[in-house]
N, C-alpha and C positions, 0 to 999 in steps of 0.2 A: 472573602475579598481577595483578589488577584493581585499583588504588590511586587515590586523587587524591594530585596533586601541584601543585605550584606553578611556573607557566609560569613559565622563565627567556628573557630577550630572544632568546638565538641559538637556541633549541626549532623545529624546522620539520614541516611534515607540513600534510597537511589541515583546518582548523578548522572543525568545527560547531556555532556557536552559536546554543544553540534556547533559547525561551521561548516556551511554552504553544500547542506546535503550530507553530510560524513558527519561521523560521531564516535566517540572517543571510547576509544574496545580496548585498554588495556589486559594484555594477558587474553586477548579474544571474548572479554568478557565487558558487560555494563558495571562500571563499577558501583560497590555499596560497603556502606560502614560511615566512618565519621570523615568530615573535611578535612580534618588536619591528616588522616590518612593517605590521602591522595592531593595536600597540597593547594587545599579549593578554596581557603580559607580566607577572607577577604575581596574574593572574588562577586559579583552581583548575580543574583542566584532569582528564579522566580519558581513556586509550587507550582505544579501542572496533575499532579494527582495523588493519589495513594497506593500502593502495592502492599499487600499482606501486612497492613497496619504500618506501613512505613513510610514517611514520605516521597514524593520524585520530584526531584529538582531538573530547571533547566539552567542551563550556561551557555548564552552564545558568546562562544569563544575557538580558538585556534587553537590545538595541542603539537608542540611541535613533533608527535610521533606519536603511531597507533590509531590515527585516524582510518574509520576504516566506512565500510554501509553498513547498514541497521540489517541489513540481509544476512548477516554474518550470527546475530540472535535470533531470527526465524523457527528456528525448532524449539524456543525458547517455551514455556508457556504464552497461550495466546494474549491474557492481559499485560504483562508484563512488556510482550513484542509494540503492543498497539500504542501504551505510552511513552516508550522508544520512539516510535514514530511519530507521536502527535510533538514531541520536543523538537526532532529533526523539523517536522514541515515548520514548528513553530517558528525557530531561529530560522528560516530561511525568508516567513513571511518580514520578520521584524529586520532582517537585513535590506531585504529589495524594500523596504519600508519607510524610510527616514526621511521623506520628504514628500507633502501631500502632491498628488499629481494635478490638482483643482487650480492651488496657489503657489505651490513652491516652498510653504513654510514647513521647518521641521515638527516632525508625528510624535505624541508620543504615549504609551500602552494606556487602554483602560484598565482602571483597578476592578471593576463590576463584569467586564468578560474579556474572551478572546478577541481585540477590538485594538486600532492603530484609530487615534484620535488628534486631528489639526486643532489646535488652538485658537487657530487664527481664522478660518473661513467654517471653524465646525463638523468639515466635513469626517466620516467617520466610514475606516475601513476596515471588511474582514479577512481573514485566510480566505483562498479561495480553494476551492476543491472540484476535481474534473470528474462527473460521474462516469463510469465506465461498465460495460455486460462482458461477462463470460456466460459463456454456454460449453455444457457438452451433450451431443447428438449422438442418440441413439440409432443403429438400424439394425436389427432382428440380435441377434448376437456378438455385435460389433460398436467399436464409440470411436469418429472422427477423433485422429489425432494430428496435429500440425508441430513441424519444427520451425521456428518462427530464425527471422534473419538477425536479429539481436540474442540467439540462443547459440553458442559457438560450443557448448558443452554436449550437444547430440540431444538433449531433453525435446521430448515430445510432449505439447500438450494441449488443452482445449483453445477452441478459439477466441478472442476477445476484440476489442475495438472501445471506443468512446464516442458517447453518447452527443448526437449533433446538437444545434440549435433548431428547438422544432419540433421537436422530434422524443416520441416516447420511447421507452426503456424496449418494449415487444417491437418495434419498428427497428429499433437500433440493429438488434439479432438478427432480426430476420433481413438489412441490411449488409452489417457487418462480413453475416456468415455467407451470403454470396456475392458481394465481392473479394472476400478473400479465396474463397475453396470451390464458386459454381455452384453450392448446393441449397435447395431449398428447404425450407423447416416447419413444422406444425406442431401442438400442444403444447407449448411454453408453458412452463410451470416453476415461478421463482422459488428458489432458493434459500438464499441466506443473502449477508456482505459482508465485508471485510477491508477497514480501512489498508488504503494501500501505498504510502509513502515513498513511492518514485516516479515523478516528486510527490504529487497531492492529488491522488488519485481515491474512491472510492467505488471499488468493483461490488457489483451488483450479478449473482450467482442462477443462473436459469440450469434448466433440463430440457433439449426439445428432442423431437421424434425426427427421423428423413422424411421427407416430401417429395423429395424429386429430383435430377441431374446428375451430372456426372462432374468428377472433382476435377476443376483447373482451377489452378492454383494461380495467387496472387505476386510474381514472385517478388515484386518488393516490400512484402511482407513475408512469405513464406519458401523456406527453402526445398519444405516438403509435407505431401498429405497424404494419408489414408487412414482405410476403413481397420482397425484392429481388433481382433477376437479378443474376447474378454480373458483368456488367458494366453492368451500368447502379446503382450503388452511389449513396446520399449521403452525406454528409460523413461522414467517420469518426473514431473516437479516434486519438490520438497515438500517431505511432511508439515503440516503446518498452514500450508495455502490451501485460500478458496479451489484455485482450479484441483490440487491432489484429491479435495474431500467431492470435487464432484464425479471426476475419474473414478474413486472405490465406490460413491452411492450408486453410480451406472454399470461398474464391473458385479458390484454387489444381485443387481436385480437383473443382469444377464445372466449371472450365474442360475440365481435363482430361477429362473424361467428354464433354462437350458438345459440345467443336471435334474 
């Protein structure tokens, strides 16, 4: 059962205290140990999972310092990062939440799931989550790389978009990747996903092959595009993301092919 309750001093497990997107990195770390160590105690706490037999606590609250993004534990182990994240979007659903949009009466958590519940007209509402594709495109010994306009650090990496209304996951790609780059694509073949918490995002991992054209770029999306040799690479995303592990499966099998 999903409940809040009231943190007692000796409570231990994982703590995620998030407000409005940010979450509470003392030391650059998630904090863990017991509540009265960090001060959490009496504070209203709800379970959101388990980590290595421990529990994970959420806390929508403000910390007046060390607030930071969940981006900052990305190298972290990937369970540990993913309920990181599901706390942050959580505390953000149950802030923009407080008041049904149907009737105007205030919401308040279901104890049976992830669920914002009106008293008064019934209505019952979820997190919402924007499904999103990466792709990275193969041509002979080469993988399209893009530096995207929201990337100020020089990282180059696969291309992505979100997923219309209407509109399938392979439509998306094959969409997405010409209007951002000109180029056309064939043999999709999914991948994996990975919840993606900025904000409430779940990217959906493809591999496609070149089809056809020539790269012009989108630029208000992209500051820059091309064709890169499997080893001669620039800078790339952090270990830990969808898009790195699709980057080394396609370096990996141009290698393979090529030496």
């Amino acid at each position: 059962m999903l409940a809040d309750r009231i943190i007692e001093k000796l409570d231990h497990g994982w703590w995620v205290v998030s407000h409005y997107h940010k979450l509470w990195l003392p030391g650059g770390a998630l904090p863990y140990g017991q509540a009265g160590e960090w001060g959490l105690e009496g504070l209203t706490a709800r379970r959101i999972g388990e980590w290595q037999g421990e529990p994970v606590w959420l806390i929508c609250q403000q910390q007046p310092q060390d607030m930071g993004s969940v981006r900052q534990i990305i190298d972290q182990d990937a369970g540990l990062f993913q309920l990181a994240g599901r706390g942050v979007q959580l505390a953000e659903f149950y802030r923009s939440h407080h008041y049904c949009g149907y009737c105007g009466h205030s919401m308040h958590p279901s104890k049976t799931e992830w669920a914002l519940l009106c008293s008064h007209c019934r209505e019952r509402y979820y997190p919402q989550i924007a499904p999103c594709i990466i792709v990275a495109i193969r041509k002979g010994d080469s993988i399209l790389l893009g530096k995207h306009v929201r990337h100020r650090n020089g990282v180059y990496t696969v291309l992505a978009g979100f997923v219309e209304v209407g509109e399938t996951l392979e439509q998306a790609v094959s969409r997405e990747v010409m209007e951002e780059s000109g180029i056309r694509v064939k043999n999709l073949h999914y991948v994996s996903s990975q919840p993606w918490p900025f904000p409430q995002s779940l990217m959906m991992a493809f591999t496609a092959e070149y089809a056809g054209g020539e790269i012009a770029i989108d630029r208000k999306e992209l500051l820059d595009a091309g064709w890169y040799r499997y080893d001669q690479l620039p800078l790339l995303p952090a270990v830990g993301t969808v898009a790195r592990r699709l980057i080394e499966d396609t370096v990996a099998r141009c290698r393979a092919d090529c030496e």
